[in-house]
CHARMM-style PDB file with segment names, atoms N, HN, CA, C and O in Angstrom:
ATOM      1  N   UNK     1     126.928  56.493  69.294  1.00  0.00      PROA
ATOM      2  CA  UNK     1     126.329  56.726  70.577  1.00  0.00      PROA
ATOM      3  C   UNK     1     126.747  58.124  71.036  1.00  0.00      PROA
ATOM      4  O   UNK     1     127.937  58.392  71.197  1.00  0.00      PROA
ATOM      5  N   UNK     2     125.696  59.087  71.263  1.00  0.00      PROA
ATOM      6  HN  UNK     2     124.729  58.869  71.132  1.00  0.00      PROA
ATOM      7  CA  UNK     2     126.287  60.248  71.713  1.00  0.00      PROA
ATOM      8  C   UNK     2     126.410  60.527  72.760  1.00  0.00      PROA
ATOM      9  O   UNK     2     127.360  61.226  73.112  1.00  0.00      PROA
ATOM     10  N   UNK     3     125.580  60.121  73.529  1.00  0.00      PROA
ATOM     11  HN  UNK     3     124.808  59.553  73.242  1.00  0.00      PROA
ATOM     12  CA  UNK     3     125.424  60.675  75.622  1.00  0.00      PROA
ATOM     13  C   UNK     3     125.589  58.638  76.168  1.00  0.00      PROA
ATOM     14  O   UNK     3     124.576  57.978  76.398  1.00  0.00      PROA
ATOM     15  N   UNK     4     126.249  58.359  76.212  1.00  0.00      PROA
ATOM     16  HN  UNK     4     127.072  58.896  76.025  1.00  0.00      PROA
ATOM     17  CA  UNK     4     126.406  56.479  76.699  1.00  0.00      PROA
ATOM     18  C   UNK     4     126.424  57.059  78.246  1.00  0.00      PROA
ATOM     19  O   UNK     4     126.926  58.047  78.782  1.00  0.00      PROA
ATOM     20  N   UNK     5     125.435  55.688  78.797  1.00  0.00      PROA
ATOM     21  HN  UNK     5     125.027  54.885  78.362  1.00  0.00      PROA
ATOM     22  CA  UNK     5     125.526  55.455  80.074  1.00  0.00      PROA
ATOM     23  C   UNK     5     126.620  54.095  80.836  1.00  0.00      PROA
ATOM     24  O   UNK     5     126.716  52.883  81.031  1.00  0.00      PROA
ATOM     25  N   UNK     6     127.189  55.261  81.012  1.00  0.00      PROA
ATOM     26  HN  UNK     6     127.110  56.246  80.853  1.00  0.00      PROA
ATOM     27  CA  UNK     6     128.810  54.576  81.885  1.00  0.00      PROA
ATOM     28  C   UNK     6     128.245  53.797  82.988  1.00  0.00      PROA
ATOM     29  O   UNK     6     127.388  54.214  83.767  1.00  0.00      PROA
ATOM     30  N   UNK     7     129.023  52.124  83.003  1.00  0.00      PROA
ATOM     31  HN  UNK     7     129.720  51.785  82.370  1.00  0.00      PROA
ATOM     32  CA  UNK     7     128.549  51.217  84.049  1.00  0.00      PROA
ATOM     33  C   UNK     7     129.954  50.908  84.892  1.00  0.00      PROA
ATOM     34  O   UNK     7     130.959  50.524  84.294  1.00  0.00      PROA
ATOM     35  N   UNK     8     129.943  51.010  85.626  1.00  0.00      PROA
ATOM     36  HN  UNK     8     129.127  51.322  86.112  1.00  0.00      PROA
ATOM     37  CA  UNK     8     131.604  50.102  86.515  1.00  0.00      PROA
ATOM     38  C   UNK     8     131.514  49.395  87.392  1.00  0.00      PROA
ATOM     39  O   UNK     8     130.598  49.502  88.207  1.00  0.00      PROA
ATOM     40  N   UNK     9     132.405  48.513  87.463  1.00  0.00      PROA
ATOM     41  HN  UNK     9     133.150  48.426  86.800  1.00  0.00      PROA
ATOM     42  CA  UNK     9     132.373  47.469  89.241  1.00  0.00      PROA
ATOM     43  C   UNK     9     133.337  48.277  90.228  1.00  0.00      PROA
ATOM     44  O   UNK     9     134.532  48.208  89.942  1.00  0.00      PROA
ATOM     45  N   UNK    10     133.092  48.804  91.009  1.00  0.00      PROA
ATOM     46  HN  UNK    10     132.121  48.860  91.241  1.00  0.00      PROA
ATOM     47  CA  UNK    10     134.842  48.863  91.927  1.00  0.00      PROA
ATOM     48  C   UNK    10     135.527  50.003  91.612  1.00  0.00      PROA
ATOM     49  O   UNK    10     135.163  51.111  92.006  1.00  0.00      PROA
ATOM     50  N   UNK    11     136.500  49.814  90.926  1.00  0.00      PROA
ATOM     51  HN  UNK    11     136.795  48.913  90.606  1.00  0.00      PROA
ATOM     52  CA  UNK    11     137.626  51.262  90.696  1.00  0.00      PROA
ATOM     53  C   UNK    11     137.301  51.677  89.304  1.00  0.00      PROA
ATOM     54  O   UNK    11     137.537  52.849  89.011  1.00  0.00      PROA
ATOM     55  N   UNK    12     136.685  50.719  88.212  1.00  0.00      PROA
ATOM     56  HN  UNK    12     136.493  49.767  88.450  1.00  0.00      PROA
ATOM     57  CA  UNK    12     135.588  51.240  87.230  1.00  0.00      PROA
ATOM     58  C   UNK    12     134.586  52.329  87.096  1.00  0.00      PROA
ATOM     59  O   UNK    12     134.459  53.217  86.253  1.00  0.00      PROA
ATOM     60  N   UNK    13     133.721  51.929  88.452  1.00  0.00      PROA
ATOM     61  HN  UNK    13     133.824  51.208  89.137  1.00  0.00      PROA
ATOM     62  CA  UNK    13     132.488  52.786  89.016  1.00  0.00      PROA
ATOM     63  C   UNK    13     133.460  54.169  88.908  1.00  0.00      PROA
ATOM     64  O   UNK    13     133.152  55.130  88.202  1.00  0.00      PROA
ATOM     65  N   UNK    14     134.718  54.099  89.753  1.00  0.00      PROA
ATOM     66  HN  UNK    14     134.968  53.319  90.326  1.00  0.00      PROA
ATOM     67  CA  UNK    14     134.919  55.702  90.296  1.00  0.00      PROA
ATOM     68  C   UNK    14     135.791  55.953  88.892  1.00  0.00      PROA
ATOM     69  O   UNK    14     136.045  57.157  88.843  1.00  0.00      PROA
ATOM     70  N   UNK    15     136.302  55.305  87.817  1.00  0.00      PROA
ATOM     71  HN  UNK    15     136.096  54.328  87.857  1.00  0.00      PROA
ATOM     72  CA  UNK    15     136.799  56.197  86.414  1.00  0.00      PROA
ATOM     73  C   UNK    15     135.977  56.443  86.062  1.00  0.00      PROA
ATOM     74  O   UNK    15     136.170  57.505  85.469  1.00  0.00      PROA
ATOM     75  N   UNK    16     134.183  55.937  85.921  1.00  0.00      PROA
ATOM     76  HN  UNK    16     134.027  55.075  86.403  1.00  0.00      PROA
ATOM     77  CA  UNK    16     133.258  56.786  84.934  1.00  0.00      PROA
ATOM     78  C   UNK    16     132.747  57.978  85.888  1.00  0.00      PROA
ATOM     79  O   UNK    16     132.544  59.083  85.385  1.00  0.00      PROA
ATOM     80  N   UNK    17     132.578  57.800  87.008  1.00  0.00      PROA
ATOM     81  HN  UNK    17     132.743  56.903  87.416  1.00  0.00      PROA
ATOM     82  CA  UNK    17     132.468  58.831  87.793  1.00  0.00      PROA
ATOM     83  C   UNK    17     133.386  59.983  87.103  1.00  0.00      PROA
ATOM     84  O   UNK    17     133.033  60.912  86.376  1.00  0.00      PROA
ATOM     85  N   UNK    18     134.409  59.697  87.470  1.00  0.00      PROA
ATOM     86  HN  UNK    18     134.696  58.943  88.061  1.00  0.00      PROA
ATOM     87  CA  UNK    18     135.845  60.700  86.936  1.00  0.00      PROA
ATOM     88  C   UNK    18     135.674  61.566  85.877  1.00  0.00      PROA
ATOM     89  O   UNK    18     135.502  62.783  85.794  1.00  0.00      PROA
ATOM     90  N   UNK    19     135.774  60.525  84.967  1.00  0.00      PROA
ATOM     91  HN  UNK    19     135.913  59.537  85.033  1.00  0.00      PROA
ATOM     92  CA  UNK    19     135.182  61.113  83.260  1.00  0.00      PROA
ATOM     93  C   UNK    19     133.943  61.649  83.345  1.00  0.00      PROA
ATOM     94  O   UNK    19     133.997  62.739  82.774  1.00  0.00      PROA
ATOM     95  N   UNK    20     132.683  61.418  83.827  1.00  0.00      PROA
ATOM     96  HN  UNK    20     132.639  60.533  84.291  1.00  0.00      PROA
ATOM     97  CA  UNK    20     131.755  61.822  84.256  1.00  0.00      PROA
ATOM     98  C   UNK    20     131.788  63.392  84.769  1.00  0.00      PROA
ATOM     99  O   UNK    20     131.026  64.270  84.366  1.00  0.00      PROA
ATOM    100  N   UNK    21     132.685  63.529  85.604  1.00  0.00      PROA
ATOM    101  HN  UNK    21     133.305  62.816  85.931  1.00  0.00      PROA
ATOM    102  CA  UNK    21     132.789  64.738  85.822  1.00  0.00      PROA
ATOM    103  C   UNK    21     133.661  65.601  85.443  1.00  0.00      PROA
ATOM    104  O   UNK    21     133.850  66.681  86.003  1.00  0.00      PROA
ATOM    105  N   UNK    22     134.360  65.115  84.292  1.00  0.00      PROA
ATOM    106  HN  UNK    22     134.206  64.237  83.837  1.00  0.00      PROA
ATOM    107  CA  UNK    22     135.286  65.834  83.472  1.00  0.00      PROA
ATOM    108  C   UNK    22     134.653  66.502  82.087  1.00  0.00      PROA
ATOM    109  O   UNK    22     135.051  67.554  81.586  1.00  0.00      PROA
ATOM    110  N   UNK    23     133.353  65.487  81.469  1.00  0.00      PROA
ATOM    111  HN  UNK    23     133.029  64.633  81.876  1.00  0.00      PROA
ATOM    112  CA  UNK    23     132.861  65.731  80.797  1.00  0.00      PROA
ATOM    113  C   UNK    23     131.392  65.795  80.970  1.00  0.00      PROA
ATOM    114  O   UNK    23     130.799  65.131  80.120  1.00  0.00      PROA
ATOM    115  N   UNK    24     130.814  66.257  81.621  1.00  0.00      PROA
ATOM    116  HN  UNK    24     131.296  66.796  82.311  1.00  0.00      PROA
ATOM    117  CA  UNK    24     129.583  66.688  82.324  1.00  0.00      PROA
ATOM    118  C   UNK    24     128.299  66.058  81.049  1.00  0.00      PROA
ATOM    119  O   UNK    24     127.564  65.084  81.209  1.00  0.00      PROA
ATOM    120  N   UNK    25     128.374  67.177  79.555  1.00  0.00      PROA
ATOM    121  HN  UNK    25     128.971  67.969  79.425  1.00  0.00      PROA
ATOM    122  CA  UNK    25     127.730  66.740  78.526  1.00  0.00      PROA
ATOM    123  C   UNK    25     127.608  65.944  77.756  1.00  0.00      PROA
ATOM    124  O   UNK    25     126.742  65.764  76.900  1.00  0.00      PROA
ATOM    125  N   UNK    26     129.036  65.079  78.187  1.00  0.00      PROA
ATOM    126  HN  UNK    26     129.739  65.226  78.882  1.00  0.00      PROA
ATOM    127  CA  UNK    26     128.969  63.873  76.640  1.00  0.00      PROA
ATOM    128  C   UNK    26     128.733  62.340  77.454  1.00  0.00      PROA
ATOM    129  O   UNK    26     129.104  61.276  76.958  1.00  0.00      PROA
ATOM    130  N   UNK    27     128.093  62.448  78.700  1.00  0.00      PROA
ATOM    131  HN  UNK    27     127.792  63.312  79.103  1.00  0.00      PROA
ATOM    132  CA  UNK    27     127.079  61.294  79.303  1.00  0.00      PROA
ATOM    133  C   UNK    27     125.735  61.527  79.850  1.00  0.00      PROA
ATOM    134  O   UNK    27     125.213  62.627  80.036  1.00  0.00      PROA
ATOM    135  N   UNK    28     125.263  60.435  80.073  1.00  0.00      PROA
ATOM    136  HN  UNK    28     125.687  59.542  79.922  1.00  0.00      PROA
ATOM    137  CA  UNK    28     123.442  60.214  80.640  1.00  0.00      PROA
ATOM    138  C   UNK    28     123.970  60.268  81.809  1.00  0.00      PROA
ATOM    139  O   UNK    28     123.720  61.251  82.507  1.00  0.00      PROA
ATOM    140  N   UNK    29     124.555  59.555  82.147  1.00  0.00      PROA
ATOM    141  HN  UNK    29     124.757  58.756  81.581  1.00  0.00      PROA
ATOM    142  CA  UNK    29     124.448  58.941  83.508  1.00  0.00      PROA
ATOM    143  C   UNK    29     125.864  57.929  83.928  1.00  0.00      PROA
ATOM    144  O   UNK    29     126.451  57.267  83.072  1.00  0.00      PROA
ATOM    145  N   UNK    30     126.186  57.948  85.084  1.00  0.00      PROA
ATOM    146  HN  UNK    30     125.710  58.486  85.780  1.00  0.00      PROA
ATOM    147  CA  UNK    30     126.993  56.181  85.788  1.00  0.00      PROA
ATOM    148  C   UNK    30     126.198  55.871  86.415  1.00  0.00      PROA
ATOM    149  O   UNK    30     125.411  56.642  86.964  1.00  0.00      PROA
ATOM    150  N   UNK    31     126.191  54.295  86.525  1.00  0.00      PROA
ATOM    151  HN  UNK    31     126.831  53.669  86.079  1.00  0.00      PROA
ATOM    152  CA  UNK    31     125.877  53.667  87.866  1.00  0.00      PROA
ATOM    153  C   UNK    31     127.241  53.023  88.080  1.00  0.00      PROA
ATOM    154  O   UNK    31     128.107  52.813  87.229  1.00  0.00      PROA
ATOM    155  N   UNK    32     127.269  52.675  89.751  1.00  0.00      PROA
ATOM    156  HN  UNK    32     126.566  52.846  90.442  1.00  0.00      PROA
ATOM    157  CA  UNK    32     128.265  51.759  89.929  1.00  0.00      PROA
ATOM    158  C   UNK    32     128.515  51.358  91.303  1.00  0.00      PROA
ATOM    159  O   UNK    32     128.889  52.040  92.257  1.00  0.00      PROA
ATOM    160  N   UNK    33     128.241  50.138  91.224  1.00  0.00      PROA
ATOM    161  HN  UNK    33     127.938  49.583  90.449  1.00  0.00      PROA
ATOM    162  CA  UNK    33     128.356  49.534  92.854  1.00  0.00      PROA
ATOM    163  C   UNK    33     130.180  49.964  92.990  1.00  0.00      PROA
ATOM    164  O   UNK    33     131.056  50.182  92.153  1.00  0.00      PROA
ATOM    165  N   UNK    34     130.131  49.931  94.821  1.00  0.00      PROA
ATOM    166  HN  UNK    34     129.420  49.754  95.501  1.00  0.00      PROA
ATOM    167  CA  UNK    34     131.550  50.619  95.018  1.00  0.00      PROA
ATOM    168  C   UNK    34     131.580  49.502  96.213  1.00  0.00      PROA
ATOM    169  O   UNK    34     130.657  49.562  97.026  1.00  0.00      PROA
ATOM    170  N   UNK    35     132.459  48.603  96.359  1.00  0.00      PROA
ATOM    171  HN  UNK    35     133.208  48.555  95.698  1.00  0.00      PROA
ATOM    172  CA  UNK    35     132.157  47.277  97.470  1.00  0.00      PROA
ATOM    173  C   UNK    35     133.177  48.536  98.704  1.00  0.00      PROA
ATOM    174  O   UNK    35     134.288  49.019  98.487  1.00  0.00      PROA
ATOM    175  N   UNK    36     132.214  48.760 100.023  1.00  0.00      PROA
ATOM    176  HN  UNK    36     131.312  48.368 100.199  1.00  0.00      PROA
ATOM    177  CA  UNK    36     132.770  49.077 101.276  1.00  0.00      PROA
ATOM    178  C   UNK    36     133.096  47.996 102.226  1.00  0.00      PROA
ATOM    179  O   UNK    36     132.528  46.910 102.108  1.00  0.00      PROA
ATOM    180  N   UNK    37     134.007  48.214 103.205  1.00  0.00      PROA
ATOM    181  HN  UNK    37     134.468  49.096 103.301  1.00  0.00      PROA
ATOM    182  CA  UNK    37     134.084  47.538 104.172  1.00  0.00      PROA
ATOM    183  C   UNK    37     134.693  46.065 104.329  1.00  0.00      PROA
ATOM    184  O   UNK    37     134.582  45.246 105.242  1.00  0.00      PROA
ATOM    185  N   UNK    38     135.630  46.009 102.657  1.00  0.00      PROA
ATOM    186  HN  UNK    38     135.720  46.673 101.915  1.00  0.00      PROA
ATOM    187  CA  UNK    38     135.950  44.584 102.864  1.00  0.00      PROA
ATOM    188  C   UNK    38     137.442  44.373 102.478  1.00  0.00      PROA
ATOM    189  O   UNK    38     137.944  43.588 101.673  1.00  0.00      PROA
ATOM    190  N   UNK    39     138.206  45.651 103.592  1.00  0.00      PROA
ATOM    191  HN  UNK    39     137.798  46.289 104.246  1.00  0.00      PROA
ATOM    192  CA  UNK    39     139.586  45.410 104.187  1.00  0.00      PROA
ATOM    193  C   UNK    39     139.748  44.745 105.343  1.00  0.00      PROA
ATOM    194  O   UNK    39     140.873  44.630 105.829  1.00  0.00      PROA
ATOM    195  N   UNK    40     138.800  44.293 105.854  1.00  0.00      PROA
ATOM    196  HN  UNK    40     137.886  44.387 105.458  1.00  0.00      PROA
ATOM    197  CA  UNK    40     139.617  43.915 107.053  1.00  0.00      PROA
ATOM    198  C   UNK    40     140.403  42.816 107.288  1.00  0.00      PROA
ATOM    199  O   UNK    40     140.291  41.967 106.403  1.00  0.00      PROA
ATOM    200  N   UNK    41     141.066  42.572 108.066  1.00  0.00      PROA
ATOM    201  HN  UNK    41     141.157  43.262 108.785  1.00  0.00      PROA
ATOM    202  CA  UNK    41     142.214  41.072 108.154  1.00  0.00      PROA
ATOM    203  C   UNK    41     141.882  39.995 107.722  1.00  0.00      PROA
ATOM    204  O   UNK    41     142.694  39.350 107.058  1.00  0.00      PROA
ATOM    205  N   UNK    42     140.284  39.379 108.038  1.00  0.00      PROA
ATOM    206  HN  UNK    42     139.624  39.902 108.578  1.00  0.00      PROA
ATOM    207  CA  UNK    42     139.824  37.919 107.147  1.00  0.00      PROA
ATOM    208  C   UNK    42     139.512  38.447 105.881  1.00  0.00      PROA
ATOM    209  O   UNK    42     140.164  37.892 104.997  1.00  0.00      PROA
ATOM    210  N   UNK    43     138.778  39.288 105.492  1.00  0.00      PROA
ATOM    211  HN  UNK    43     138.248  39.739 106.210  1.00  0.00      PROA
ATOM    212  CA  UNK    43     138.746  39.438 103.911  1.00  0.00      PROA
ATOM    213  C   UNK    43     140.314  39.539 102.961  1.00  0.00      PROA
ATOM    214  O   UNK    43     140.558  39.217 101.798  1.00  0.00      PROA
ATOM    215  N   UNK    44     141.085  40.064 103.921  1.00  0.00      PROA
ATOM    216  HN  UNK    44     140.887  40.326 104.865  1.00  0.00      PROA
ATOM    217  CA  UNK    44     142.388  40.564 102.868  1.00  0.00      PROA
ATOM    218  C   UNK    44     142.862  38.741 102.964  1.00  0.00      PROA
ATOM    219  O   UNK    44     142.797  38.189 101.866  1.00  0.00      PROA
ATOM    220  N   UNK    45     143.275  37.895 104.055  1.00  0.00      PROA
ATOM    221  HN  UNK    45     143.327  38.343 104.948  1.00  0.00      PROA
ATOM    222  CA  UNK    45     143.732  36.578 103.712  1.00  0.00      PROA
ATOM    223  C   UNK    45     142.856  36.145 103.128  1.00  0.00      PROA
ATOM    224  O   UNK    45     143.409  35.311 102.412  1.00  0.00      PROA
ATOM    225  N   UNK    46     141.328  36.101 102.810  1.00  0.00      PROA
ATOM    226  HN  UNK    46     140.879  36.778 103.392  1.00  0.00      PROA
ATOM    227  CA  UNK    46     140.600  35.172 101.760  1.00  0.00      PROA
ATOM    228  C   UNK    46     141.331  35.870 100.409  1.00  0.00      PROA
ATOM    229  O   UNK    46     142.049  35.217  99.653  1.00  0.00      PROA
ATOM    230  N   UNK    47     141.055  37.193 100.241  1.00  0.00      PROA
ATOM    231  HN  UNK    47     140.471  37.724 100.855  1.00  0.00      PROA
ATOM    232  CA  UNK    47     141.595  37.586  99.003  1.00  0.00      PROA
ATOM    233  C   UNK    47     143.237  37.370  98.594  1.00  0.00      PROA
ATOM    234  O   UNK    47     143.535  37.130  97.424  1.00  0.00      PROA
ATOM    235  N   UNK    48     143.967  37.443  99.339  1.00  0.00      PROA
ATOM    236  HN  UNK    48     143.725  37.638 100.290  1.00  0.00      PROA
ATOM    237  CA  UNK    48     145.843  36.900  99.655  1.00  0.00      PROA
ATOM    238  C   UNK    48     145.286  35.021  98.798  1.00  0.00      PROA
ATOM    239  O   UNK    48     145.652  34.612  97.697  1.00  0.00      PROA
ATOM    240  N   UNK    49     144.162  34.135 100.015  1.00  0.00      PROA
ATOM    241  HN  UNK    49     143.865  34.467 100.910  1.00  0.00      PROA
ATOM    242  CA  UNK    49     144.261  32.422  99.230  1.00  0.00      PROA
ATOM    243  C   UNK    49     143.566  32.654  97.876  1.00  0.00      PROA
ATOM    244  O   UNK    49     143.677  31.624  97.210  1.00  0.00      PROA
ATOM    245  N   UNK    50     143.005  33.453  97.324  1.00  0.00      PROA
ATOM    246  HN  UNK    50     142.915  34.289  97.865  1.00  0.00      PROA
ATOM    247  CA  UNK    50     142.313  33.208  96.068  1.00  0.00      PROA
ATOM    248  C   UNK    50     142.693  33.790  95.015  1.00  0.00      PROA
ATOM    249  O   UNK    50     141.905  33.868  94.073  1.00  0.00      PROA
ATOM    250  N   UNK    51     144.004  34.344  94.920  1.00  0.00      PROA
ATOM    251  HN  UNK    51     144.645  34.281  95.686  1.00  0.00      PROA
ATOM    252  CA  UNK    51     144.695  35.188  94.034  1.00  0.00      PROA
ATOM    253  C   UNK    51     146.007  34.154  94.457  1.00  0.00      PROA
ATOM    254  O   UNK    51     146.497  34.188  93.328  1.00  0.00      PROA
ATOM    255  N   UNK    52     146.825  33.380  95.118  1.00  0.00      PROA
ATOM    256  HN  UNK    52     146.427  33.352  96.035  1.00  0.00      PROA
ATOM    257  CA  UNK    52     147.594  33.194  95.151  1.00  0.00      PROA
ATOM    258  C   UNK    52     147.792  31.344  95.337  1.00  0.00      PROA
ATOM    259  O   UNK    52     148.590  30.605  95.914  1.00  0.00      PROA
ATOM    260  N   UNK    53     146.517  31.167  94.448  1.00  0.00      PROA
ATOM    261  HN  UNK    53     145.869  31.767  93.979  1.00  0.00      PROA
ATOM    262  CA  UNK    53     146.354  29.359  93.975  1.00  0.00      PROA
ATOM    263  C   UNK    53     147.944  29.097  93.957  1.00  0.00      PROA
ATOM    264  OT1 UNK    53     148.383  27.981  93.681  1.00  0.00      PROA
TER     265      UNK     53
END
């Protein structure tokens, strides 16, 4: 594969980004959803009960 199109979820998205812009020629493209807005106090305790079965 010579030019691969880089996919990421999350902190994925922003390493192909990264590499992406480190190596300008040896990709097509990223896509990558980047989830905003889901620090706040009820999201962090749902995420605190579902990591800590």
């Amino acid at each position: 594969m010579d030019r691969p199109l880089l996919v990421g979820w999350s902190y994925g998205a922003l390493l192909g980004v990264h590499w992406a812009d480190r190596n300008p020629g040896r990709v097509i493209g990223v896509v990558g959803p980047f989830p905003m807005g889901w620090t706040d106090d009820t999201d962090l305790d749902r995420a605190r009960k579902l990591f800590h079965r």
